[in-house]
N, CA, C and O atoms as a CHARMM CRD file, in Angstrom:
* protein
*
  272
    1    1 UNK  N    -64.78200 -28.53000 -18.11200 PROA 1      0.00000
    2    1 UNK  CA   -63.73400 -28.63300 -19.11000 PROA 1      0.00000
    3    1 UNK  C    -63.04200 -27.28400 -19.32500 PROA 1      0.00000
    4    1 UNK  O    -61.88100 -27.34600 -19.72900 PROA 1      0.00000
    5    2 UNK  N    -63.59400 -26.03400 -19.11000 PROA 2      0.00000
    6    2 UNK  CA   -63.43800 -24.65300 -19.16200 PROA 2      0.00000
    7    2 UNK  C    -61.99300 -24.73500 -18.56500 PROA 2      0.00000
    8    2 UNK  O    -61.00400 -24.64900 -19.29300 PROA 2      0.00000
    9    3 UNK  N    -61.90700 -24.91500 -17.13300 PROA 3      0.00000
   10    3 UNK  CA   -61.53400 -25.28000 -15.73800 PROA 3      0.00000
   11    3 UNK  C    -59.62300 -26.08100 -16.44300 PROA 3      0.00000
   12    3 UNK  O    -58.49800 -25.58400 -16.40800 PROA 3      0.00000
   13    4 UNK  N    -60.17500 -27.55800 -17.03300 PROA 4      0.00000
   14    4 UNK  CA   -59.25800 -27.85800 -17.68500 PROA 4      0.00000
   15    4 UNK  C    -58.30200 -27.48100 -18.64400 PROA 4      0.00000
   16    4 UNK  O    -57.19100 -27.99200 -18.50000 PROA 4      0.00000
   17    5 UNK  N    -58.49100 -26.57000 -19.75600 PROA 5      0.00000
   18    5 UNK  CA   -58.61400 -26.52700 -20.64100 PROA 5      0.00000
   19    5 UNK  C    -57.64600 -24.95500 -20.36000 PROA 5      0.00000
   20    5 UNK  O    -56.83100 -24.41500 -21.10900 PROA 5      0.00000
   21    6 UNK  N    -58.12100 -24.55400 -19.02500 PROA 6      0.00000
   22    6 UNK  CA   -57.87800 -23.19000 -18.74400 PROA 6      0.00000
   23    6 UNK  C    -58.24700 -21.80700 -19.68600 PROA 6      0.00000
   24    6 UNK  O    -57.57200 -20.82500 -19.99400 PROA 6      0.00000
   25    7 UNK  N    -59.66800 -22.22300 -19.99100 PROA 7      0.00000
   26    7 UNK  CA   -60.47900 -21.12300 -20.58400 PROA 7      0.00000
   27    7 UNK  C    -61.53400 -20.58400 -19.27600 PROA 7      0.00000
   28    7 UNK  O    -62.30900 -19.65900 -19.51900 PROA 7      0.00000
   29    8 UNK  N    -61.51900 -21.05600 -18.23900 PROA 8      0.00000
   30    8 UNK  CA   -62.45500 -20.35000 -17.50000 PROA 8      0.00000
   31    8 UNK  C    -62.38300 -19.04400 -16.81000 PROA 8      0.00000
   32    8 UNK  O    -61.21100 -18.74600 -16.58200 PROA 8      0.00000
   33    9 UNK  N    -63.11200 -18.29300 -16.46000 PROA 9      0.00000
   34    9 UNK  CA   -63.26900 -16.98400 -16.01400 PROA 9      0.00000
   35    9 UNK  C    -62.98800 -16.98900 -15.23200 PROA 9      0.00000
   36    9 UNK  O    -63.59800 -17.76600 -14.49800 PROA 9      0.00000
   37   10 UNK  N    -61.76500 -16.13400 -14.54400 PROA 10     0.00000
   38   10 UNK  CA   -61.15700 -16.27900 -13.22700 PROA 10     0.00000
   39   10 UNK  C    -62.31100 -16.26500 -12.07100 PROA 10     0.00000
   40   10 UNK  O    -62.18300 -17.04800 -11.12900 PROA 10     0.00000
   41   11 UNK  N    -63.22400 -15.55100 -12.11700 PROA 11     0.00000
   42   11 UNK  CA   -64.53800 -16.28300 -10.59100 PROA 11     0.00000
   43   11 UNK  C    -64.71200 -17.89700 -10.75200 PROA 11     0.00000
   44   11 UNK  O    -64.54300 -18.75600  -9.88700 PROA 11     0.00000
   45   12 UNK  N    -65.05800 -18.03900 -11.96800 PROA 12     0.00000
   46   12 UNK  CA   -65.07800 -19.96000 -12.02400 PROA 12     0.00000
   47   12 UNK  C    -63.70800 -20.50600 -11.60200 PROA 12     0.00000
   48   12 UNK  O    -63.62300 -21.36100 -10.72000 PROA 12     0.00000
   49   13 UNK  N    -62.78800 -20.07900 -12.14500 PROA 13     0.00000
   50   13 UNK  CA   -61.51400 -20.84900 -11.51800 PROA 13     0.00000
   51   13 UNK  C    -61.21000 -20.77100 -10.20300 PROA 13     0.00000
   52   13 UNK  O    -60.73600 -21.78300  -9.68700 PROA 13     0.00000
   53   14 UNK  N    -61.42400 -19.48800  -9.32100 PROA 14     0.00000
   54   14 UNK  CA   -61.61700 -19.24700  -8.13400 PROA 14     0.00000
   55   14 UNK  C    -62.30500 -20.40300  -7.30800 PROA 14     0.00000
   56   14 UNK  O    -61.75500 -21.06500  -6.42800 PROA 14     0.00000
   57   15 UNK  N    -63.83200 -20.54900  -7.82400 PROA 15     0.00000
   58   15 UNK  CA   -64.94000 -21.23300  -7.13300 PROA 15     0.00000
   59   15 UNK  C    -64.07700 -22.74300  -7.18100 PROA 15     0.00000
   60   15 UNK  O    -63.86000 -23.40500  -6.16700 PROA 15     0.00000
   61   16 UNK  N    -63.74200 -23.04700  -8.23600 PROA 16     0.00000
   62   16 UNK  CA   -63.27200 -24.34300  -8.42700 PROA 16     0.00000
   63   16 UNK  C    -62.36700 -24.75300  -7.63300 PROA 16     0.00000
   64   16 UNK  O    -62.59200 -25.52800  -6.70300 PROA 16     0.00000
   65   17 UNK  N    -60.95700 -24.15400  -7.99000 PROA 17     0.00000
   66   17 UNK  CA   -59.69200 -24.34700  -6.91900 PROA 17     0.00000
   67   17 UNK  C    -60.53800 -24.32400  -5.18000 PROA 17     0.00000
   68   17 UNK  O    -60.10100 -25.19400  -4.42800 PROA 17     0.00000
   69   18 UNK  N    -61.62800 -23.43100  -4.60000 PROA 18     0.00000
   70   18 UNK  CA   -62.25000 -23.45200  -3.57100 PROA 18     0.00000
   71   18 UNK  C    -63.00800 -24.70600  -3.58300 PROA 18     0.00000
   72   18 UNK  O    -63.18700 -24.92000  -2.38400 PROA 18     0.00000
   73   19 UNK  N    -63.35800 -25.31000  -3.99800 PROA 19     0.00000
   74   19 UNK  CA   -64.29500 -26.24600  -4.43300 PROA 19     0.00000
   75   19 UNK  C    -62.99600 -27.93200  -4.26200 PROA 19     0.00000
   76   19 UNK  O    -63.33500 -28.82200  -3.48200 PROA 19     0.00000
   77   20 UNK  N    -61.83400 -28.05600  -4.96700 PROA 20     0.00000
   78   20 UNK  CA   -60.66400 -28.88600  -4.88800 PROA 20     0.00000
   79   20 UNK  C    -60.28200 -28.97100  -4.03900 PROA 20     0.00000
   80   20 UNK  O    -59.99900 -30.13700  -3.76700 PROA 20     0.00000
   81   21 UNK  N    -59.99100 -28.04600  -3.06700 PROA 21     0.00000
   82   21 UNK  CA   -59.36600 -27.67400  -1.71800 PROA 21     0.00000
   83   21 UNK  C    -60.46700 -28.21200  -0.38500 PROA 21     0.00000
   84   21 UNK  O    -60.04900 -28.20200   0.77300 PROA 21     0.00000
   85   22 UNK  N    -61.34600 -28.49200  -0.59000 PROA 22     0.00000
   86   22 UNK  CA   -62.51300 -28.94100  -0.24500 PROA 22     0.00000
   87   22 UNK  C    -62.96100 -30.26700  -0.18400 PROA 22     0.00000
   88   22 UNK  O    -63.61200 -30.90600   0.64200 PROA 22     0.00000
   89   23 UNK  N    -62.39600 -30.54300  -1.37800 PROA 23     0.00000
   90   23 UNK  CA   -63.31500 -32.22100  -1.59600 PROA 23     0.00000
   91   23 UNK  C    -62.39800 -32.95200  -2.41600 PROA 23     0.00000
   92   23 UNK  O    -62.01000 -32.73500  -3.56400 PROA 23     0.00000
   93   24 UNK  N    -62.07500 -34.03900  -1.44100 PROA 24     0.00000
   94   24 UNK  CA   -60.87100 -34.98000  -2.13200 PROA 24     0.00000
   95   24 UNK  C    -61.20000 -35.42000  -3.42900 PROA 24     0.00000
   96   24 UNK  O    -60.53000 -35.20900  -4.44100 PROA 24     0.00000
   97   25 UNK  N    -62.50500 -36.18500  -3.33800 PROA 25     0.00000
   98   25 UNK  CA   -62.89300 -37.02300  -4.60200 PROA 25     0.00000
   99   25 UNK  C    -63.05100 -35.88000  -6.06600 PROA 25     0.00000
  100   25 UNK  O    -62.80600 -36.21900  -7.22400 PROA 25     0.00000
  101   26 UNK  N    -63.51800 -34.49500  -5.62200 PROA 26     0.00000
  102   26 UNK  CA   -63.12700 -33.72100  -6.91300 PROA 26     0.00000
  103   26 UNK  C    -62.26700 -33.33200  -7.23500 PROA 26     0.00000
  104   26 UNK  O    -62.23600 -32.87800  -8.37900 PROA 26     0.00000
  105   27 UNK  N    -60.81700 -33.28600  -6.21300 PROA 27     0.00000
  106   27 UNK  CA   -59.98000 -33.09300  -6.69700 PROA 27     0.00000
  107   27 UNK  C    -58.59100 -34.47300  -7.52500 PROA 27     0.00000
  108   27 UNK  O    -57.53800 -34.66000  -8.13400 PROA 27     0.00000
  109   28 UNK  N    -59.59800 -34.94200  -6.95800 PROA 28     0.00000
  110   28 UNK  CA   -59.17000 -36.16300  -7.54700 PROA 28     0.00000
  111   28 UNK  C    -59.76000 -36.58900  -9.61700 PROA 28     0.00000
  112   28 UNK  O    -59.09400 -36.72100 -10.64300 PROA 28     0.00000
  113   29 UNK  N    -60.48700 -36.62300  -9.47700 PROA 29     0.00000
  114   29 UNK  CA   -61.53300 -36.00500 -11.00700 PROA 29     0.00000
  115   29 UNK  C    -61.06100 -35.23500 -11.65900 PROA 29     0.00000
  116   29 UNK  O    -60.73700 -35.65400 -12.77100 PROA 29     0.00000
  117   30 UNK  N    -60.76000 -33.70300 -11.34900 PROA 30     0.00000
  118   30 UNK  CA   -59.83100 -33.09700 -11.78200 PROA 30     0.00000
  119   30 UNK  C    -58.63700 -33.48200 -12.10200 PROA 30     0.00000
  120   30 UNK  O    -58.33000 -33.35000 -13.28700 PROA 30     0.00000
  121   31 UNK  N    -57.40200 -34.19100 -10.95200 PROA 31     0.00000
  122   31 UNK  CA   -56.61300 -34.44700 -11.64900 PROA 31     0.00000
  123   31 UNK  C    -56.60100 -34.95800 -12.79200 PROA 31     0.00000
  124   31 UNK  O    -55.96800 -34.67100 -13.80700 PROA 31     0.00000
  125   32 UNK  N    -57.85400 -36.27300 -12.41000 PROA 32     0.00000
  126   32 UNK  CA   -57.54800 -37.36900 -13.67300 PROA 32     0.00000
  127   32 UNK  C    -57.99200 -36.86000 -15.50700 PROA 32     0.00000
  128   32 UNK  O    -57.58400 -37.20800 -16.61500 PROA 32     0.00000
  129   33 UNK  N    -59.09200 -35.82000 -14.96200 PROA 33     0.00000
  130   33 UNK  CA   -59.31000 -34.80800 -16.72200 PROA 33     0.00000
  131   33 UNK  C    -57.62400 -34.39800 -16.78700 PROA 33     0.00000
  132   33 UNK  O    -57.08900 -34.82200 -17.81100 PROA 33     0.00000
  133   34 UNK  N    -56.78900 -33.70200 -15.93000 PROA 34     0.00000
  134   34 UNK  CA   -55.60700 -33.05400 -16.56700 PROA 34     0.00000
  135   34 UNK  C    -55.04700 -33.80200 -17.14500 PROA 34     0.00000
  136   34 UNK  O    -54.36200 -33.64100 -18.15500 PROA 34     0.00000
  137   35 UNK  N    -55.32800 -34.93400 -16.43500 PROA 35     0.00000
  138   35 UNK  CA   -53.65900 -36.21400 -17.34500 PROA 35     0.00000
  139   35 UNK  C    -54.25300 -36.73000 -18.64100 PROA 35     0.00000
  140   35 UNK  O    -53.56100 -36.99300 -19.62500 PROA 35     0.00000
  141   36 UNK  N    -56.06000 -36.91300 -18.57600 PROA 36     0.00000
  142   36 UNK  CA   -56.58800 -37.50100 -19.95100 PROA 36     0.00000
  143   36 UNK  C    -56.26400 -36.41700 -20.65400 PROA 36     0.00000
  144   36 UNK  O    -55.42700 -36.61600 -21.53500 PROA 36     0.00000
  145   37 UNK  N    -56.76000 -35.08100 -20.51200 PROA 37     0.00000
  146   37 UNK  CA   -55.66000 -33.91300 -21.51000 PROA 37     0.00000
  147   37 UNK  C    -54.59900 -33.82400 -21.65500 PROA 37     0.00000
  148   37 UNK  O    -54.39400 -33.23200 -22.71400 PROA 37     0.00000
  149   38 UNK  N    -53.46400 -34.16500 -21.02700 PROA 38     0.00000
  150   38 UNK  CA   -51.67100 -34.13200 -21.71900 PROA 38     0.00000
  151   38 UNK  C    -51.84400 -35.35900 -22.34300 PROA 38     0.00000
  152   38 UNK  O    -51.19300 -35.46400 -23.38300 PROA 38     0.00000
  153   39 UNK  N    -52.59600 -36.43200 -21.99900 PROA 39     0.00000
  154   39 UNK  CA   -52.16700 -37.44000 -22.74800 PROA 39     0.00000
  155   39 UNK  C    -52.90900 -37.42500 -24.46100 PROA 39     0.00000
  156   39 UNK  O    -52.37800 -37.83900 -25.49200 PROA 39     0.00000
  157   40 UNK  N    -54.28900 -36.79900 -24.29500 PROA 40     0.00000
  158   40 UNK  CA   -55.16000 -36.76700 -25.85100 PROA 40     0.00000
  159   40 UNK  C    -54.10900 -35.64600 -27.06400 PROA 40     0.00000
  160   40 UNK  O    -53.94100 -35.72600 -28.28100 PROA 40     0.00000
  161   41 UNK  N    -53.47800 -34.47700 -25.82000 PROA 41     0.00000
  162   41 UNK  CA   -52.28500 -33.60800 -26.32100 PROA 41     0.00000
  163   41 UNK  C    -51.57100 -33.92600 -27.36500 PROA 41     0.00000
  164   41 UNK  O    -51.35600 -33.57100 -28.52400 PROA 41     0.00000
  165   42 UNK  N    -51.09000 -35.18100 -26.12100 PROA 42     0.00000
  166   42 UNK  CA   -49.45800 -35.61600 -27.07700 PROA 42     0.00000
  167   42 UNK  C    -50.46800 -37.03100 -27.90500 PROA 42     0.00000
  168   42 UNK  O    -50.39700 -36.89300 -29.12600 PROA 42     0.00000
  169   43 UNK  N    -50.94200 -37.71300 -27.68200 PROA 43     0.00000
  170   43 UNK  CA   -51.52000 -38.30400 -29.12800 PROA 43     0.00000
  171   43 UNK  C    -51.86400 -37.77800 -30.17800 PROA 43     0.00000
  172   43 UNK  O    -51.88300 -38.34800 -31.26900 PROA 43     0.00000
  173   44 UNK  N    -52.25700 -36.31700 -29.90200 PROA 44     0.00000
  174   44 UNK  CA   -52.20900 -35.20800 -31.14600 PROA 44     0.00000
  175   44 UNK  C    -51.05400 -34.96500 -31.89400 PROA 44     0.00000
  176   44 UNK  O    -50.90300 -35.01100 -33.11400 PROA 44     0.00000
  177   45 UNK  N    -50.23200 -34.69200 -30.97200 PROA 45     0.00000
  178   45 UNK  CA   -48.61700 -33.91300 -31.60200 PROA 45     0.00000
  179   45 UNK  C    -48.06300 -35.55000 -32.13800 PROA 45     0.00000
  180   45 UNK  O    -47.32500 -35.55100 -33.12300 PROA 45     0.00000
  181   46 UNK  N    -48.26500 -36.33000 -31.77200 PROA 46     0.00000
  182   46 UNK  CA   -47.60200 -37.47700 -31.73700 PROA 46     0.00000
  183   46 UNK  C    -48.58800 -38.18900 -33.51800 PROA 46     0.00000
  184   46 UNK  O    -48.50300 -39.38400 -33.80100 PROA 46     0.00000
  185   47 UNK  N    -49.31100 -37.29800 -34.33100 PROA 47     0.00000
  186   47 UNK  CA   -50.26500 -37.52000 -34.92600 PROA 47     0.00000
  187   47 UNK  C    -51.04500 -38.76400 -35.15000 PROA 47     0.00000
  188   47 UNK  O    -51.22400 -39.06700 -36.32900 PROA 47     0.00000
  189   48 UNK  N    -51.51800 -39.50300 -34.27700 PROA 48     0.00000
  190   48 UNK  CA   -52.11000 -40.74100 -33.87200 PROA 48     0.00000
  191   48 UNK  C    -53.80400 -40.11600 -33.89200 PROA 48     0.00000
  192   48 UNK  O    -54.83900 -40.76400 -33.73600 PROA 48     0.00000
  193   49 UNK  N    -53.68500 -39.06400 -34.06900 PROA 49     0.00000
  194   49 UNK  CA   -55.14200 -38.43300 -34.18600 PROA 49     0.00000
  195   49 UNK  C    -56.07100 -38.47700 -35.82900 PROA 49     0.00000
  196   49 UNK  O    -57.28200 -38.49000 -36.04800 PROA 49     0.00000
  197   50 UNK  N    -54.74700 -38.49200 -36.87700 PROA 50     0.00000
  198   50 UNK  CA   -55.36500 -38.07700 -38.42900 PROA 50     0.00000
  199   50 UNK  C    -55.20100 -39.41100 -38.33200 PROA 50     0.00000
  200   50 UNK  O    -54.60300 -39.97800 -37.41700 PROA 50     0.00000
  201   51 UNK  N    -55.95700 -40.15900 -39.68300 PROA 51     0.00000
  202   51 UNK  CA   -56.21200 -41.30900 -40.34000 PROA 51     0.00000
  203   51 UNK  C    -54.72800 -40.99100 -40.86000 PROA 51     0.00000
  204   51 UNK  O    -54.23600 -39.88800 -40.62300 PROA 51     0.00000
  205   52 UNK  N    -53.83100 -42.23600 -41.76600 PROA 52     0.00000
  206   52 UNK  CA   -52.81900 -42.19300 -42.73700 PROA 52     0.00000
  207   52 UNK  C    -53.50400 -41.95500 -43.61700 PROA 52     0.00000
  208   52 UNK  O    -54.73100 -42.05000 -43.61700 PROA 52     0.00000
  209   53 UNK  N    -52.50400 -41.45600 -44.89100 PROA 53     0.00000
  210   53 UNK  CA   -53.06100 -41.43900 -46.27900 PROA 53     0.00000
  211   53 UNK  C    -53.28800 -42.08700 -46.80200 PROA 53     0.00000
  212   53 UNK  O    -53.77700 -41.88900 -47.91400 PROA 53     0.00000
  213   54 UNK  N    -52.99100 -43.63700 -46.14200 PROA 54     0.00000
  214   54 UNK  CA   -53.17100 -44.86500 -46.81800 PROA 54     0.00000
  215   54 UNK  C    -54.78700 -44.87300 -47.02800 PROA 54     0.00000
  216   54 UNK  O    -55.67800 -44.77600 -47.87300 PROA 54     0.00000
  217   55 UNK  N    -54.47800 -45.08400 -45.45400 PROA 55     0.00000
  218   55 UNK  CA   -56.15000 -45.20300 -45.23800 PROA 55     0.00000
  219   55 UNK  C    -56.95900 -44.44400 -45.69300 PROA 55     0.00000
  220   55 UNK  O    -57.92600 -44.83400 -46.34700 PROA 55     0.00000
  221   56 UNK  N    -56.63300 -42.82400 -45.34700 PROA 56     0.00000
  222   56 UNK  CA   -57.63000 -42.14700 -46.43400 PROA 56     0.00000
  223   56 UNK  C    -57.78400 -42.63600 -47.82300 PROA 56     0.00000
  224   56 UNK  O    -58.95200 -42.96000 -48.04200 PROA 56     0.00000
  225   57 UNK  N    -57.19300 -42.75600 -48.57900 PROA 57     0.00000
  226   57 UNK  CA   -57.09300 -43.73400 -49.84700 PROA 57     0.00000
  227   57 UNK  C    -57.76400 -44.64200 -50.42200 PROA 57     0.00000
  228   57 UNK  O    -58.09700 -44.73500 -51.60300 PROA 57     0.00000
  229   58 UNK  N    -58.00100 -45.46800 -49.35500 PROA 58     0.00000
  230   58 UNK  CA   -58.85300 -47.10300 -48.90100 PROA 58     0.00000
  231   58 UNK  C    -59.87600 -46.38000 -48.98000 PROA 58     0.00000
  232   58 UNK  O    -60.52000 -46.71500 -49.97500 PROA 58     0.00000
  233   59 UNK  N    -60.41400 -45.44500 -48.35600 PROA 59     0.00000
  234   59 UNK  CA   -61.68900 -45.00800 -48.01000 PROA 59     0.00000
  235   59 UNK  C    -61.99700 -44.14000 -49.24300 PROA 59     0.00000
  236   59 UNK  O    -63.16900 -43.83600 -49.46500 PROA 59     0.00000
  237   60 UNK  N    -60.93400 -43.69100 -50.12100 PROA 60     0.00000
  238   60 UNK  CA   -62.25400 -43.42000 -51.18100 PROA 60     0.00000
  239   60 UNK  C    -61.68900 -44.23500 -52.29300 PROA 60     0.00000
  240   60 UNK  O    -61.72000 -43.64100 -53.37100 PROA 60     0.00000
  241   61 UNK  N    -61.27400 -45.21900 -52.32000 PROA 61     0.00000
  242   61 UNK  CA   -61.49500 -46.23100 -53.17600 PROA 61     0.00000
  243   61 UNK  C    -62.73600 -46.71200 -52.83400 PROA 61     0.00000
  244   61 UNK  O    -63.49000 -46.79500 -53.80400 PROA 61     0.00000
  245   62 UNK  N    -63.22200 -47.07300 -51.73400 PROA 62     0.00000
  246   62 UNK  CA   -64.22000 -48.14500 -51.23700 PROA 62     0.00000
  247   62 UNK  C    -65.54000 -46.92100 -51.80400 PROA 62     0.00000
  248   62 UNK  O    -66.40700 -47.39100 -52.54000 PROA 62     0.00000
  249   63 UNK  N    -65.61600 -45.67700 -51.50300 PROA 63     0.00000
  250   63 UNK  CA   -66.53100 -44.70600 -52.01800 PROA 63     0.00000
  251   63 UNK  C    -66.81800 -45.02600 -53.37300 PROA 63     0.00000
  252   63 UNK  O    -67.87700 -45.46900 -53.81900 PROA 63     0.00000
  253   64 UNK  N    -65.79700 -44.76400 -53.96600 PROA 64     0.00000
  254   64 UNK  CA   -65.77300 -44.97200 -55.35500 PROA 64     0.00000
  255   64 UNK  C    -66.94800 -46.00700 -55.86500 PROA 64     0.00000
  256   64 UNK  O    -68.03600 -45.95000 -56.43700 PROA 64     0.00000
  257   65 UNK  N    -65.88300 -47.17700 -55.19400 PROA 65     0.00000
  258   65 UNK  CA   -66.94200 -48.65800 -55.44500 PROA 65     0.00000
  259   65 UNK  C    -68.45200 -48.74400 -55.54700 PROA 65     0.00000
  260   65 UNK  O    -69.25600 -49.05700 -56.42500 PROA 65     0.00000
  261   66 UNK  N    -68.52800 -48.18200 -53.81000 PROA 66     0.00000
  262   66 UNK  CA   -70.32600 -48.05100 -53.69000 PROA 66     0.00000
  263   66 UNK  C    -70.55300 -47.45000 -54.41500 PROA 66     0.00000
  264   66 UNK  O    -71.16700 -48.13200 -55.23600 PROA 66     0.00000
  265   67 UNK  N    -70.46000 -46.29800 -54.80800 PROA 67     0.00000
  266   67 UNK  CA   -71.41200 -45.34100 -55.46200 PROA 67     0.00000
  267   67 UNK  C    -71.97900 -45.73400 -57.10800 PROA 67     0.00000
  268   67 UNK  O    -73.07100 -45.45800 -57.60400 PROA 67     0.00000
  269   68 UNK  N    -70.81300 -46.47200 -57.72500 PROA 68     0.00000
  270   68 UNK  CA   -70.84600 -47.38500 -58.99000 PROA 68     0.00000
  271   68 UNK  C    -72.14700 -48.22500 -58.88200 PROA 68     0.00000
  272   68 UNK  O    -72.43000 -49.04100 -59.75900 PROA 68     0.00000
């Protein structure tokens, strides 16, 4: 995920890209982490990630309830 994410230490990124260049099926894996990352991205920016306030709402009404 380092790799993905592009936090890894340029020797790991090295080994890796050597490692892609190498072997179809990992570079294939790889691709498919990059696209599940632009896509978890933009469901972020796109805020599909936070609950609504509705819902937060619901949820501590329903708190409320139980705890009574």
């Amino acid at each position: 995920m380092l790799y993905v994410y592009q936090q890894a230490s340029p020797i790991l990124k090295m080994a890796i890209d050597r490692v892609i260049k190498e072997d179809a099926e990992i570079a294939e894996e790889v691709k498919l982490l990059r696209q599940s990352r632009k896509e978890m991205d933009k469901a972020g920016k796109d805020g599909l990630m936070s609950p609504s306030s509705l819902t937060l709402n619901k949820i501590m009404q329903y708190a409320k309830k139980a705890k009574s």
